[in-house]
C-alpha positions as CSV (number, residue, x, y, z in Angstrom):
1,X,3.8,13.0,-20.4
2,X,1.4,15.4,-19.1
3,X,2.4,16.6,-16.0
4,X,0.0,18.2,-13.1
5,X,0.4,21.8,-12.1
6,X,1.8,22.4,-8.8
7,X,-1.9,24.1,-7.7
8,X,-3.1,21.3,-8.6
9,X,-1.1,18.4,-6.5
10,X,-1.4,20.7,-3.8
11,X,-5.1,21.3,-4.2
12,X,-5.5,17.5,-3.8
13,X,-3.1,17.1,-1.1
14,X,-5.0,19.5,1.1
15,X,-8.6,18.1,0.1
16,X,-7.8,14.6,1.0
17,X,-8.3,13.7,4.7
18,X,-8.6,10.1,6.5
19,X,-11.7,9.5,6.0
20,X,-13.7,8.5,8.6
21,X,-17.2,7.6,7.5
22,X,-17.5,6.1,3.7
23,X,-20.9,6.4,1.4
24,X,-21.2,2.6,1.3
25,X,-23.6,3.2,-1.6
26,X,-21.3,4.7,-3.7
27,X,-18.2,2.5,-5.6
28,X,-15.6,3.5,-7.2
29,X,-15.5,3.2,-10.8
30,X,-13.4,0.1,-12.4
31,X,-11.4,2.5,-14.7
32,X,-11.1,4.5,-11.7
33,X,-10.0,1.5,-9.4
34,X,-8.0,0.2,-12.1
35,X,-5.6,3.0,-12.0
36,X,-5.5,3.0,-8.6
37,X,-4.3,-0.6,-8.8
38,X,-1.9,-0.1,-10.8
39,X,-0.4,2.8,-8.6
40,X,0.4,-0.5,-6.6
41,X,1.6,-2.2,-9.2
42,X,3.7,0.6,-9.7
43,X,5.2,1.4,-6.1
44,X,9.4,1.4,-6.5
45,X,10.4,-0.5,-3.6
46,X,14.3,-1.1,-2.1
47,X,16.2,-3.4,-5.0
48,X,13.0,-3.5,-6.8
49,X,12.1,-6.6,-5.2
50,X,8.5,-5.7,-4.4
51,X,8.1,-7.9,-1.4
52,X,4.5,-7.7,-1.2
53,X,1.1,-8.4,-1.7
54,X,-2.0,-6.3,-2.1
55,X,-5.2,-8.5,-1.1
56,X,-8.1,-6.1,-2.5
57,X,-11.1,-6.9,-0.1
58,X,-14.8,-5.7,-1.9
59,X,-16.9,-8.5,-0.8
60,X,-19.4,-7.4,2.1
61,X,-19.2,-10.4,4.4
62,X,-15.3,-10.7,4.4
63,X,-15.4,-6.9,5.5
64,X,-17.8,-7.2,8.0
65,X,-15.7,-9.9,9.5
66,X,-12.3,-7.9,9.6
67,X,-14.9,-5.0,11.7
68,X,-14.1,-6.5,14.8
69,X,-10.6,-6.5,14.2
70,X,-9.9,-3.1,13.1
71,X,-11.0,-1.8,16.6
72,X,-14.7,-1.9,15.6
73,X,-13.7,0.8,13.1
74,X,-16.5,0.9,10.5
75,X,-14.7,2.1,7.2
76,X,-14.1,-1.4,6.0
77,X,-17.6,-2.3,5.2
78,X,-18.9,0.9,4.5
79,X,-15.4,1.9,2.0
80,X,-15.8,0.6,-2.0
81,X,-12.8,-1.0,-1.7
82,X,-10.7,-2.3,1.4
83,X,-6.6,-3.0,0.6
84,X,-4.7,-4.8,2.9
85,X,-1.1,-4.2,2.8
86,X,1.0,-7.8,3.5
87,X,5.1,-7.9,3.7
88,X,6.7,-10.9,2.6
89,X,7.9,-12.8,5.6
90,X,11.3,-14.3,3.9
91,X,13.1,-13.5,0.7
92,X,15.2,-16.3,-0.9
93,X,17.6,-17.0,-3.4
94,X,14.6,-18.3,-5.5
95,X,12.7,-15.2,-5.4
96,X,14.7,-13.4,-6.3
97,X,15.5,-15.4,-9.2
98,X,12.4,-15.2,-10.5
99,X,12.8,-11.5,-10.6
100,X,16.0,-11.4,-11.9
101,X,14.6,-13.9,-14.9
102,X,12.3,-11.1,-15.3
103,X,14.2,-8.2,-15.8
104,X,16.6,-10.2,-18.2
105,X,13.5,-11.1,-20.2
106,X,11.4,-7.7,-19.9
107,X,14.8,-5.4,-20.7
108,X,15.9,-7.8,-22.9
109,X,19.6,-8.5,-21.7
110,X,21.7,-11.4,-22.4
111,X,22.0,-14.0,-20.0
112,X,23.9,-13.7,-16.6
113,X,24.0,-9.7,-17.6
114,X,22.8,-9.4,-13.9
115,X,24.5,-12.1,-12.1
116,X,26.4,-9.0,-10.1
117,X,23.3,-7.6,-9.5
118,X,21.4,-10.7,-7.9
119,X,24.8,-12.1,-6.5
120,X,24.7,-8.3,-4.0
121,X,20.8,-9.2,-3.0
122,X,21.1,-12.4,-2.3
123,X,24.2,-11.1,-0.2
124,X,22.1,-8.4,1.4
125,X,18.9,-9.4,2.1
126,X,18.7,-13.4,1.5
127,X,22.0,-14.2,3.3
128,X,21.9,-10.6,5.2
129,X,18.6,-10.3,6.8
130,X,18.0,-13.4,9.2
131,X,14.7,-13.7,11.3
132,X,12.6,-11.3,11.6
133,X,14.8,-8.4,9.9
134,X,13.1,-9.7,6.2
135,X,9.7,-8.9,7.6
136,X,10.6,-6.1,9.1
137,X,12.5,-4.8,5.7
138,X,9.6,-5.7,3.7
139,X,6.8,-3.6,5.9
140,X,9.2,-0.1,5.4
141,X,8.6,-1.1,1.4
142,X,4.8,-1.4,2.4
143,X,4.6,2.1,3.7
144,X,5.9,3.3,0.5
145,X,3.1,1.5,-1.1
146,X,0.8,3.0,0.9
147,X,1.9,6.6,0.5
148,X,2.0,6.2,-2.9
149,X,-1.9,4.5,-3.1
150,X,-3.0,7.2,-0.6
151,X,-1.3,10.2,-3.0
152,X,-2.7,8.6,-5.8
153,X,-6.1,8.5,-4.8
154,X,-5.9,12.0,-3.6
155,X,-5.0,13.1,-7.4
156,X,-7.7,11.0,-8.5
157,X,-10.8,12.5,-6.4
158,X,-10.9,9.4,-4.0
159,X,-11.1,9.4,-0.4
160,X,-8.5,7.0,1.7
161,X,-8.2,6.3,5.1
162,X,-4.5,4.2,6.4
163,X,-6.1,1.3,8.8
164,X,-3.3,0.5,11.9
165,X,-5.3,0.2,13.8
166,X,-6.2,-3.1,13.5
167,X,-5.1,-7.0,14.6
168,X,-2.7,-8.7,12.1
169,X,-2.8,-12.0,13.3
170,X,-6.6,-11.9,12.8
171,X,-6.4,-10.7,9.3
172,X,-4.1,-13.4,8.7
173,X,-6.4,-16.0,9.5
174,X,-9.8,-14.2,8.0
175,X,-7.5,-13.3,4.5
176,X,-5.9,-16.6,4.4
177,X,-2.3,-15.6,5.4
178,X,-1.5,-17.0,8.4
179,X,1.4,-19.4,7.8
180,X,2.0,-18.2,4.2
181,X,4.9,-16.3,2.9
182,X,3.2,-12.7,3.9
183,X,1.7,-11.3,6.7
184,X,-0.8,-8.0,7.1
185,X,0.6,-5.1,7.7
186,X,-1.5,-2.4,7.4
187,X,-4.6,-1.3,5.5
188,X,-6.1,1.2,3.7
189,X,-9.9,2.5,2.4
190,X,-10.6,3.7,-0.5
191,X,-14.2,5.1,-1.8
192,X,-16.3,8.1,-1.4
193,X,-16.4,10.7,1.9
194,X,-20.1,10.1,3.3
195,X,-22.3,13.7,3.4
196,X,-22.3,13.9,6.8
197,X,-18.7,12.6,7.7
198,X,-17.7,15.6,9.9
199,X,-14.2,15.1,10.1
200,X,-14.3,16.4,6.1
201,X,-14.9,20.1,7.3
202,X,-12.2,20.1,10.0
203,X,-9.2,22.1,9.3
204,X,-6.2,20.7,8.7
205,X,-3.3,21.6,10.9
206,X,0.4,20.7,10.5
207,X,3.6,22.2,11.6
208,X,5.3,24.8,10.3
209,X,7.4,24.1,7.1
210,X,10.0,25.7,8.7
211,X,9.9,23.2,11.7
212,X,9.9,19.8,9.8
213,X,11.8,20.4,6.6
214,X,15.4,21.6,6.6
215,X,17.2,22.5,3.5
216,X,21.2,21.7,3.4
């Protein structure tokens, strides 16, 4: 593996910003975008259950329509592409089967070789988690997602913007969630900075290293 030079993860850690104003006229490139997809695919999550789903938004009218529901924010029509971020809302003993049958057949272990390891998360989150403590579980494993998709695009050359500010329940209904197995999180953009985006020239301040990371 070729691996990046310090400089160089840093130098695109400091470029990126959030991205306030997109150049709608410019996508990103599908081998581009594919890699960025498969930073998602990619994301480790708690168990290595991946309790998510990543609905990838690029057509204009179903971006326009999640406008007024991201606080009249206009990166997601004028971003390339739009990701919403959506935690599984329960996780049962048949999901996570179906990833344990997947792991025996992609590692290619004998079977029950796992049956310790799917007995302790059926124990811990299945039978463990009850109500809303799944969903809850499964948007910490989103963040990750999104740190990782936002990092990634920063080494990439692509400008991100995280989306909170926005109404889940809405997306739900305009994405084709609501009363499905996931519900919207959060969201991201993903495209190219616009010329005149100001924000792109601020400078960007942070604490101290000293006051936010502690060495023990």
């Amino acid at each position: 593996m070729n691996s990046a030079s310090p400089e160089s993860l840093l130098e695109a850690l400091q470029w990126r910003y959030a991205t306030k104003k997109f150049d709608a006229a410019r996508p990103i490139p599908a081998p581009v975008w594919s890699a960025l997809e498969r930073s998602l695919v990619l994301t480790p999550s708690s168990y290595g259950l991946q309790p998510w789903k990543f609905l990838v938004v690029t057509d204009p009218g179903a971006k326009r329509s999640l406008v007024p529901h991201s606080w009249n924010q206009t990166q997601p029509v004028e971003c390339s592409h739009y990701v919403v971020f959506a935690a599984r809302r329960t996780v049962d003993e048949a999901y996570i089967d179906r990833w344990v049958a997947l792991m025996t057949s992609e590692r290619g272990l004998p079977p029950n070789a796992l049956d310790g390891y799917r007995n302790m998360m059926v124990g811990g989150v299945a039978k463990g988690m009850q109500g809303s403590r799944v969903f809850e579980w499964a948007t910490c494993q989103c963040y990750i997602a999104l740190g990782q998709f936002m990092a990634s695009a920063a080494v990439l050359g692509i400008d991100a913007c995280p989306m909170e500010g926005i109404v889940p329940a809405r997306y739900d209904e305009i994405l084709g969630l609501a009363g499905g197995d996931y519900g919207t999180v959060v969201a991201c953009a993903a495209g190219y900075r616009a010329s005149d985006d100001r924000n792109a020239t601020l400078k960007k301040v942070r604490f101290p290293a000293a006051d936010v990371v502690t060495t023990i």
